[in-house]
N, C-alpha and C positions, 0 to 999 in steps of 0.2 A: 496404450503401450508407451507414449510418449513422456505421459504423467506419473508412468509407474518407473522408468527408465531414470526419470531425473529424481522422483524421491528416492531410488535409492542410492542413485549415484552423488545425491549432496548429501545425503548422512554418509556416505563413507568419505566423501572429501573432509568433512568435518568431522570423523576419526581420525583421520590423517593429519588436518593441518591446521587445527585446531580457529582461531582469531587470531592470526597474525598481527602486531600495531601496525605495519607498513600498509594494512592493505585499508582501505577507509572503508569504513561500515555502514549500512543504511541507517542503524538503530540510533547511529549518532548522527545523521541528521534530522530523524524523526527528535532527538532530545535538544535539538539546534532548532527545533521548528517548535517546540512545547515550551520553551525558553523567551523566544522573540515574541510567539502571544502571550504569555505571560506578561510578559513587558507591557506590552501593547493594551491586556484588558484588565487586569488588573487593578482594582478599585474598592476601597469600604462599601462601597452600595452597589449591593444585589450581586454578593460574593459567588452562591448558588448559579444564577444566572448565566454570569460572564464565565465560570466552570464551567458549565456547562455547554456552552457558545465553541469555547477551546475545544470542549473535548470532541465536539460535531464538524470542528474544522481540520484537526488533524486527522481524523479517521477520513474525511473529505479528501484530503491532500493523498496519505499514504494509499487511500483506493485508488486513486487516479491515477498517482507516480507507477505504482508498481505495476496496475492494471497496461498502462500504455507501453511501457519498457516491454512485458509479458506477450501482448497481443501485438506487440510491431514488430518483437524477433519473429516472433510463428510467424507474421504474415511473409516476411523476408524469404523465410522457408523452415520446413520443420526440423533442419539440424541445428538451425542460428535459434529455433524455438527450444529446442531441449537442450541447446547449451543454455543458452538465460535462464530458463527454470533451472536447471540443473545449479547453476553459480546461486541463483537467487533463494533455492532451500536451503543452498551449505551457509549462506547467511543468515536463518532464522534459527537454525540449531546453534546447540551452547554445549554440545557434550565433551569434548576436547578441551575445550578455553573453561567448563569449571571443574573438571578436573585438574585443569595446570593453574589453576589460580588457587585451588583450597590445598593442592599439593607445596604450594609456596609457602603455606605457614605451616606443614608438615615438616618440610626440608628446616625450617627457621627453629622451629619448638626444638628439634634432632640435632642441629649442627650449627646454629644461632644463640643469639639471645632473645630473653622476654621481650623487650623493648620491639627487635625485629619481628619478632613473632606477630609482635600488636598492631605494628605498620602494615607487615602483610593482609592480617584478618581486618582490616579499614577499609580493606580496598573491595570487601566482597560483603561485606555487612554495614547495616544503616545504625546500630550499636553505637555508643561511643565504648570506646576501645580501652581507650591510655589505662584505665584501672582495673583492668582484667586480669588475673592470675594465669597461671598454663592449663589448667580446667578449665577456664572461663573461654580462652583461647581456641581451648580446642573446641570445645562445644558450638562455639560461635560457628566453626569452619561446618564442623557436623551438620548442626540444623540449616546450614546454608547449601551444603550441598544435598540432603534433604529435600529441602523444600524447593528449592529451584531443578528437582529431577521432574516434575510436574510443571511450574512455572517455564523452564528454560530447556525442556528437552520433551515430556512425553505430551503437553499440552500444545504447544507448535507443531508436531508430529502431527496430532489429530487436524488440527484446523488446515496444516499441508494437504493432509491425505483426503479431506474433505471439500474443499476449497482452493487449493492448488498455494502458488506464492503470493497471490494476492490477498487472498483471507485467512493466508499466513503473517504475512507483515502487518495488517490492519490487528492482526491479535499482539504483537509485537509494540504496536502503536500503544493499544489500551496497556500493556504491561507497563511500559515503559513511563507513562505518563501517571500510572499507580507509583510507581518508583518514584518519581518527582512531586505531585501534588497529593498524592495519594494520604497525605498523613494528617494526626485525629491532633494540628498543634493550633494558636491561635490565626494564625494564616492560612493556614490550607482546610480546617475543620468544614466551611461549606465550598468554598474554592474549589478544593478537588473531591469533592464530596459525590459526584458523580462521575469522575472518572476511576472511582475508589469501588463505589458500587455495579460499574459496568466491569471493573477486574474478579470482582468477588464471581457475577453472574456468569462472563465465558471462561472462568476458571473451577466452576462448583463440579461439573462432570468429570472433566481432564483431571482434575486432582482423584477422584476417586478411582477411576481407570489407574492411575499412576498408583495409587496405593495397592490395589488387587495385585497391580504387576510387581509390586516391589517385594508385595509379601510370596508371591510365586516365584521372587528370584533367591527370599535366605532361602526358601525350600530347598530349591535347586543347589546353591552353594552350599550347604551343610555345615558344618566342621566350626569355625566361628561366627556360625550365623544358626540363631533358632527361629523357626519357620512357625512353627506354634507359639511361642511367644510374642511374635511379630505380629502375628494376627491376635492373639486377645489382649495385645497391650493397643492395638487400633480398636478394637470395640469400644475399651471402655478408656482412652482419652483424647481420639479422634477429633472431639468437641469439645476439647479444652485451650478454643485459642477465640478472642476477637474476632478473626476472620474464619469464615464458615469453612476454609479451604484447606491452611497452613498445615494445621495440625494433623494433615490426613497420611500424609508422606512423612511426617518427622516422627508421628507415633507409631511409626511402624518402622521407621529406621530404628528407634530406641528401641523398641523390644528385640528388632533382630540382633541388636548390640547386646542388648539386656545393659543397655544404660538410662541417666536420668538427662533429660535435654530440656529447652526452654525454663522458667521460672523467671523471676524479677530481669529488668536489665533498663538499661539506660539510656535515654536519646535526648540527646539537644541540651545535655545536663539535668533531664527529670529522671527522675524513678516511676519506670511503668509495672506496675506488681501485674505479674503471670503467673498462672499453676504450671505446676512442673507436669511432665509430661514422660511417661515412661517410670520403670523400677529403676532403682538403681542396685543392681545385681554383684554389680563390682565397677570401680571409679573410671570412670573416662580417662582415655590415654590418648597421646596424639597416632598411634597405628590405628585409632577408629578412623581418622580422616579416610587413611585408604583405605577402611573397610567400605566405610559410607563409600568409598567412589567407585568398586567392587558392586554394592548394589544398584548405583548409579547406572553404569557399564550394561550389565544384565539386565535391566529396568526397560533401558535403550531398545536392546537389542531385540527383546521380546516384542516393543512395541512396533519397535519397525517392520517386525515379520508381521505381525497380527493385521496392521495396514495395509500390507502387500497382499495377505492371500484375500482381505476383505475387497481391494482394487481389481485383482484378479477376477473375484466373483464377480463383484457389479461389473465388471465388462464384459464378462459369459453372460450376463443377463442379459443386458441393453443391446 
């Protein structure tokens, strides 16, 4: 009861009140800590290696930190325990803070210029930006709130409702450190090469869960959302990304759109050719952002209850 009490009471603080800047965040000392060993092991020889060394001490660190904070409130007593969990989930969820962040280059594309539009979408995508069009724009925001309805909302849910905030934030670790090493460039190719391949493996499940549920929310919403298209535009380009995962959540936002999402796009100054992903039924507009964040919302909302009556049961069992 204690663990059901605070997942749900930190997914509703994080409806509420989104990531505040004032309040300081764990995930930015987990990238304050992925940062300093980088520093620290960082070398041309035995790139692999010393990636890997990183990515066995930060998951080290975040077990520990969060594991001690967790089990010293409970021991104190069980209301100082289910308030820390309680704080400690509304810090691994991301549903409020990406919906106010991909709505920032809604408001920009609406009542902005390009220019602003493009600063905003920098801020939520690894892209380079500056030569995106308002298509390019928007879609960037799309497939970002998309793909992190999985990464940053129903994938954190599960390892919560599994694991409590401890093998919550160690999943938050591995994200996070995919975020930063995680890329196919000359520096990080074997560097973050397994922290790249440990995001793919505890994100291959939660991304599918995420996508069933996303296509069970155009069901539900109806009206600009096609439910049947969402689902056989996921069959056949679900596997159309690089990573085993991405495409699970974005080919099913396209179809519910009935737009055309991912294809070529640019990092670091390269051109990384992609398959497109989805029909394109009719052109991408910036009121997709709020659609996508509509099925975001709904995505949520379904997972959080599914966790709940699944906690419920394993405690009638046990």
């Amino acid at each position: 009861m204690y663990h059901m009490t605070a997942f749900l009471a930190g997914f509703l603080l994080d409806l509420l009140f989104g990531d505040p800047a004032w309040l300081p965040h764990p995930v930015r000392l987990i990238g304050w800590l992925i940062t300093k060993l980088e520093h620290l092991l960082y070398r041309d020889s035995a790139p692999l290696l010393r990636g890997s060394i990183l990515t066995g001490l930060v998951l080290i660190c975040t077990g520990a930190v969060s594991g001690g904070v967790l089990l010293g409130a409970y021991a104190l007593s069980p209301i100082v325990g289910v308030v820390a969990e309680t704080v400690m989930t509304y810090q691994i969820l991301a549903v409020k803070c990406l919906k106010a962040e991909s709505m920032k280059v809604y408001d920009r594309l609406v009542n902005g210029t390009l220019e602003e539009a493009r600063r905003a979408v920098s801020m939520i995508v690894g892209r380079d930006t500056a030569c995106l069009d308002e298509a390019g724009v928007t879609k960037a925001a799309v497939e970002t709130v998309a793909e992190n309805t999985s990464d940053g909302v129903v994938a954190p849910m599960i390892y919560l409702a599994v694991g409590g905030p401890i093998l919550g934030f160690v999943y938050k670790a591995v994200n996070t450190m995919d975020s930063m090493i995680g890329y196919k460039n000359d520096r990080y190719r074997y560097f973050g090469r397994t922290a790249a391949k440990l995001d793919d493996a505890v994100n291959y499940i939660p991304s599918r869960i995420s996508a069933w549920l996303m296509i069970l929310s155009a069901f539900l919403l109806g009206k600009d959302f096609d439910g049947r298209r969402a689902y056989r535009i996921f069959r056949r380009d679900s596997r159309k990304h690089a990573s085993p995962n991405s495409a699970q959540t974005e080919s099913v936002c396209a179809g519910a759109l009935g737009v055309r999402l991912a294809g070529d796009a640019s990092y670091f100054g390269q051109v990384v050719r992609k398959p497109y992903i989805g029909s394109e039924c009719r052109p991408i507009q910036p009121a997709d952002i709020k659609r996508a964040n509509q099925l975001l919302y709904l995505t949520a909302g379904l997972c959080e209850g599914a966790c709940l009556i699944l906690l419920w049961i394993a405690g009638c069992v046990l």
